[in-house]
N, C-alpha and C positions, 0 to 999 in steps of 0.2 A: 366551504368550497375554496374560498379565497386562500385559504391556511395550505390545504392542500396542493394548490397552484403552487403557491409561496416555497412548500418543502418541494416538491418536485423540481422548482425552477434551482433552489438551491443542491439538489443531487445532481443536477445535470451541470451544472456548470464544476464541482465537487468532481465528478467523474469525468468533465474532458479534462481538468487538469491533471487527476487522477490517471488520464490516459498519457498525459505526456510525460510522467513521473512514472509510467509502467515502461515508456519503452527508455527512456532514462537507465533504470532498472531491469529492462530485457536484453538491450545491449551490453549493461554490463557483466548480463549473467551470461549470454551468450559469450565474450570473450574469456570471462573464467571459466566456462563448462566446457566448449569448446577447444579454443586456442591453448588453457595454459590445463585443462585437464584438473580441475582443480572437481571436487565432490559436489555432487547438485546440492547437499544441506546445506555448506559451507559458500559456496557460489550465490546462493540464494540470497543468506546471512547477509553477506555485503554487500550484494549488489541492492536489495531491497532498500539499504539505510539510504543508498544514493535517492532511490525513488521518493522514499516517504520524506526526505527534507526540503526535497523541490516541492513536494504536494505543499510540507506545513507552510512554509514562506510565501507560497505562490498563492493556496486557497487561502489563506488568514485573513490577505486583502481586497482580493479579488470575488473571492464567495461570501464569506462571513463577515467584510468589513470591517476589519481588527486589524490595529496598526502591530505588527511583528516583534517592533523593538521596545515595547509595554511587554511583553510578554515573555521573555525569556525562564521564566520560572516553569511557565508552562509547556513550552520545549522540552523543557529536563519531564516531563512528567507523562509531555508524547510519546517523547523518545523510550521510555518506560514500559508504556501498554505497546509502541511499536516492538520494544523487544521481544515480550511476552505473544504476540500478535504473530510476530516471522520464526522464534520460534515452531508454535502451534501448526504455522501454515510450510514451512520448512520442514517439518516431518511428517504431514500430513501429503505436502510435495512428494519426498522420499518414498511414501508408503506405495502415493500412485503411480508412478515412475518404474516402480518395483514390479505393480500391478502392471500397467502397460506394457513394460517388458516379457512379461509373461504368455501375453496375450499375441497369436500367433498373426506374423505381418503388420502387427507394430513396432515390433522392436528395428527394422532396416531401414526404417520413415527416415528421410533427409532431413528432418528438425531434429531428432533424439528423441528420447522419453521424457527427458528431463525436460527440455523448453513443452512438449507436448501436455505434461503434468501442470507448468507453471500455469498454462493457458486456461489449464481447467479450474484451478483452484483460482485464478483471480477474482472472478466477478464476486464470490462469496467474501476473500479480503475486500474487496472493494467496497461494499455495504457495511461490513464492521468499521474496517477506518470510517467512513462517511459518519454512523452512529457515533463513534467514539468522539471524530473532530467535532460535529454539533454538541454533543453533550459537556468537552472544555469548552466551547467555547461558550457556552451559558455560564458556565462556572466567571469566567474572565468578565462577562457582563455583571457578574453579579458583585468581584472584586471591585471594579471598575463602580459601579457604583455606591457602594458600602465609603469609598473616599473622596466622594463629591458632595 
């Protein structure tokens, strides 16, 4: 039970930071989809790296208790599955955006499709990164001890 406490207390804190690296990330996908007209895949693409770099810096010390600047090896390796990750969820955006627009009196909604799709598809990124950040960061305990 205790373990369970333990994971959950570490997702929740995971996911408010997670929430501040979303809108990090939703402002910035808003002023490329929006303001500069730029493609929701493409928008997404960059606006996401903004989110997910705040996440890694911000949870590494604050949730998992891993000093940031040990670890840059593993940055290159986040940054990796994040690509693979915004891909996936970048055209998975795309597909429902497509979807939503099809769908009659969604398409004139004052958010777009596109911020509307993002909404939907988060909470499902938001669980994979979660899984993903826990699992390097076991990885980094286990580095981390293998040299002591």
């Amino acid at each position: 039970m205790d373990r369970l406490r333990s994971l959950i207390r570490l997702f929740l804190g995971f996911a408010l930071l997670s929430g501040v690296g979303w809108l990090c990330d939703m402002l910035t996908f808003v002023l490329l989809d929006r303001v500069f007209g730029v493609p929701v895949f493409v928008a997404n693409m960059v606006s996401s790296y903004v989110g997910v770099t705040f996440v890694w810096f911000a949870s590494l010390k604050a949730v998992f208790s891993q000093q940031s600047s040990h670890h840059s090896g593993f940055l290159l390796i986040y940054w990796g599955f994040q690509f693979c990750s915004i891909l996936l969820y970048s055209q998975l955006m795309h597909f429902t955006a497509n979807t939503l627009h099809a769908w009659p009196g969604i398409a004139p909604l004052a958010v777009g499709v596109g911020i509307l799709a993002k909404i939907i598809i988060t909470p499902f990124n938001l669980v994979t990164n979660f899984l993903f950040m826990k699992l390097l960061v076991r990885f980094m305990d286990k580095k981390k001890h293998a040299y002591v």
